[in-house]
C-alpha positions, -999 to +999 in steps of 0.1 A: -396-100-220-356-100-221-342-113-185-329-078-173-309-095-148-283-112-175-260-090-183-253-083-221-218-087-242-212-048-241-214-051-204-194-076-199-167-058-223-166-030-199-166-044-169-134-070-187-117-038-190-118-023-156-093-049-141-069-028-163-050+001-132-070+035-130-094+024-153-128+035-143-164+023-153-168+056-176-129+051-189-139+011-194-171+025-212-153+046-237-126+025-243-155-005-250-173+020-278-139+032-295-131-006-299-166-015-312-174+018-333-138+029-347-112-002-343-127-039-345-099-049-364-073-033-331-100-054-309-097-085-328-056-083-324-060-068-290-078-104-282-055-123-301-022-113-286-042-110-251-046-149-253-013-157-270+004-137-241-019-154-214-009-189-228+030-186-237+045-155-213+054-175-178+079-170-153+116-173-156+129-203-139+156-181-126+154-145-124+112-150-121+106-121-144+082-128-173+094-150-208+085-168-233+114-194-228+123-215-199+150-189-187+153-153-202+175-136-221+186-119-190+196-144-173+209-164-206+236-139-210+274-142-210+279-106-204+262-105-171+279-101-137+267-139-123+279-125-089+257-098-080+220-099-077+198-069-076+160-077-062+134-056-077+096-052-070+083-058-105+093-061-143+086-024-149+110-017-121+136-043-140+135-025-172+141+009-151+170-005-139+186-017-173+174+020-187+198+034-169+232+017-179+252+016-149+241-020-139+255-051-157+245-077-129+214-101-124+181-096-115+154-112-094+117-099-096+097-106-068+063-099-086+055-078-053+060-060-021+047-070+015+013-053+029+001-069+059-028-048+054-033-064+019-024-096+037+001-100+017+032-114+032+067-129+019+052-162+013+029-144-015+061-127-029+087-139-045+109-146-015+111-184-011+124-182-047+147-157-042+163-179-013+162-207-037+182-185-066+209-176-032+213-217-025+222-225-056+241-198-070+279-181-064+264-146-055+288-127-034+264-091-033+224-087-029+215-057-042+181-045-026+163-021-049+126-019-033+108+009-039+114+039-004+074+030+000+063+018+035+058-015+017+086-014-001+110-008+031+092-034+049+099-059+019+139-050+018+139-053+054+122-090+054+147-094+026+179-083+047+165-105+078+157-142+052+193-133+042+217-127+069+225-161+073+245-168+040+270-143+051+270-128+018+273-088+013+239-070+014+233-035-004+202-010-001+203+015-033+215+050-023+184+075-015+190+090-045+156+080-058+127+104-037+113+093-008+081+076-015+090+076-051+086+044-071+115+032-094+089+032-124+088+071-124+122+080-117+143+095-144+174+072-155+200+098-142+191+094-103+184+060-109+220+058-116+239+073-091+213+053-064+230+024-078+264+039-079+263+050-043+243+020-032+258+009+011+256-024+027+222-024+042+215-017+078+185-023+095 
């Protein structure tokens, strides 16, 4: 008799694709038939580029948003403003941002937000980095652009406090952007004049 406790390749397909957000075990289920029955050839590239990504994409030694290269384009570029640094939550956020045109500044990704229910804390974001970028760097404005989440006010708050002692300027994007909003949903429009009417933070 087969050993009904091993699980088979289908089931390890689905249960593969329910690490992907709001993905279900019936959504992990079709998506694992569709690939098999109608698209081996998507599945085969899907795996492909999956690995290729997992092996070459890292974090930027600067801005720590994901690359290819050492330091990324971003933070390559001549064009930038070098002076001003706008601290995001995540990549998706970052793209946001450049979407709406009215910021020509750097960037730094934290890759997170504190949730002390999550246990996660600034030590398990991106924030020993981001004092790291302030040492050795000639930034004269931090622009804080956390989401207006609980978690994402207690991050630009942590953020404010880690800061305070370079004596540099310290900005909170205007509340243009809803209140519990997240800056991945949010038109390009109000995203713009948050950043336009951005104030030095206050806590």
């Amino acid at each position: 008799m087969p050993d009904s406790k091993k699980n088979s390749l289908l089931d390890e397909l689905v249960e593969a694709l329910r690490c992907l957000p709001s993905v279900g075990p019936r959504s992990a289920q079709r998506m694992a038939f569709h690939l098999l029955q109608h698209d081996r050839h998507g599945a085969a590239k899907l795996s492909t580029v999956l690995s290729d990504a997992l092996n070459n994409i890292h974090h930027c030694e600067q801005c720590n948003n994901f690359t290819e290269a050492l330091i990324c384009d971003l933070c390559s570029s001549t064009s930038r403003d070098n002076s001003v640094l706008c601290v995001v939550e995540s990549p998706a956020d970052l793209l946001m941002m450049e979407h709406t045109l009215a910021y020509k500044g750097m960037y730094f990704v934290l890759m997170g937000k504190i949730s002390p229910l999550d246990g996660i804390g600034p030590q398990e974001i991106g924030l020993p980095r981001l004092i790291k970028r302030v040492e050795q760097s000639a930034i004269q404005e931090i622009i804080i652009a956390t989401n207006f989440t609980a978690e994402g006010e207690a991050t630009s708050h942590a953020i404010h406090e880690i800061l305070k002692p370079f004596n540099i300027k310290i900005s909170r994007i205007a509340r243009g952007v809803p209140v519990g909003g997240e800056l991945e949903y949010v038109d390009s429009g109000t995203l713009a004049q948050a950043i336009i009417e951005r104030r030095e933070a206050q806590f």
